[in-house]
Phi, psi and omega in degrees: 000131181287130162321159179210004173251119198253152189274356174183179180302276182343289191305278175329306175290347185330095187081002153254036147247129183202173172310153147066007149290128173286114177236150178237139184247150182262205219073173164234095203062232208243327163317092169089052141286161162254072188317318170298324181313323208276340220245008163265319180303316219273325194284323199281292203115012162306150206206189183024040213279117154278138175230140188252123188198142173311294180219190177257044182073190138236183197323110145067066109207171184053198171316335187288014141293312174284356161299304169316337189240040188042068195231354198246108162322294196223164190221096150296079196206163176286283168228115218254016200256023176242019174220111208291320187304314168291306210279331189285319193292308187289338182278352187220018153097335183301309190270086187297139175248139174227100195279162187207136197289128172336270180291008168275326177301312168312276198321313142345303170275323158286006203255298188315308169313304198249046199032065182245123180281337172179150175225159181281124160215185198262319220299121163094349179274150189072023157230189176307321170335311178267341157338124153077000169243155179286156196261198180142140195273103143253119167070032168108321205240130190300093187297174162228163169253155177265121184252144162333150144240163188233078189318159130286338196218136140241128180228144223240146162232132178216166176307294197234141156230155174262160196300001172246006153115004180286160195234157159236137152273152183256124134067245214277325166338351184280323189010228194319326234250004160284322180297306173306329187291329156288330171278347170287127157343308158248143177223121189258143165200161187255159171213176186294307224188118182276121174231169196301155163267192210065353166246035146259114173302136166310354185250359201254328173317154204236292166237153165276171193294346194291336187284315178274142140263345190209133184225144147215151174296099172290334202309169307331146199221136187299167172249075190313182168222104176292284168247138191261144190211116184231158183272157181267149178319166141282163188276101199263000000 
């Protein structure tokens, strides 16, 4: 079995970056991103990049760093509303969007993961959403078609992995990123903490090792807050 453990992000991305790649990234908001990762994709200087991803982050995280630097063509995603440099950038052209209904976006990527090129859903039909793809009527009710995505990159950040690559995600950090983590072609991911294998119970893996080729450890890793929601003081 070929190593799969790299001494850092860089090392890891090593001969799988180029232009006009499609990578799809997990997280949610500032939850389970993979930051070392983007902010080595950000370091190569690679450009005209599709990221198939639930949002951008906001300003100067996550992806929206490669926003900051023109480094992203188009953004296949859900939901955009914390990030003022995407809203300047997509409102002025700069920018491609491709919105996608949330749980159409998962399925998109698990669709992709399990090599399925497209499925029918209700999600989206009669709105913009549904422009330009072909319908179909079952039992009376009117479908859209989906198409699969197919990563060229994935890049996935999680808590714990064994040296062969099974991953555990912590709590909510799983969101996007089992799904984003099956549709790439290649799939790199960072965790908290490398352990011997066999000593992750086997019922407790999230994804399997057959899915990573390359882990590195990011840890320490800061505890962002994306948004603060505070009451205001009384007047001492």
């Amino acid at each position: 079995m070929a190593q799969k453990i790299y001494p850092d992000a860089a090392a890891a991305l090593d001969g799988l970056l180029r232009d006009g790649l499609l990578i799809a990234c997990g997280g949610f908001g500032l939850c389970g991103i993979p930051e070392r990762l983007l902010d080595a994709v950000r370091d190569s200087g690679v450009k005209d990049l599709t990221f198939a991803s639930n949002n951008a982050g906001i300003d100067n995280e996550g992806i929206g760093k490669l926003l900051r630097t023109r480094q992203v063509k188009k953004m296949i995603s859900s939901y955009v509303g914390e990030n003022k440099e995407f809203e300047r950038q997509y409102l002025s052209g700069e920018l491609e969007v491709e919105f996608c209904p949330q749980g159409t976006l998962a399925e998109r990527m698990r669709a992709g993961g399990a090599g399925i090129p497209g499925f029918y859903t209700k999600t989206g039909v009669g709105t913009l959403v549904a422009e330009g793809k072909e319908t179909k009527v079952f039992d009376g009710q009117e479908y859209v078609l989906e198409r699969g995505i197919f990563a060229d990159l994935s890049l996935v950040k999680a808590w714990k992995a064994d040296t062969t690559g099974n991953v555990v995600f912590r709590k909510t950090a799983r969101n996007f990123n089992v799904p984003a983590a099956t549709c790439g072609r290649v799939c790199v991911v960072e965790v908290e903490e490398i352990v011997e294998a066999g000593s992750l119970d086997p019922d407790a893996i999230h994804l399997p090792g057959v899915y990573v080729q390359r882990l590195i450890v990011g840890a320490p890793y800061d505890k962002k807050i994306e948004f603060r929601t505070v009451r205001d003081r009384e007047t001492a």
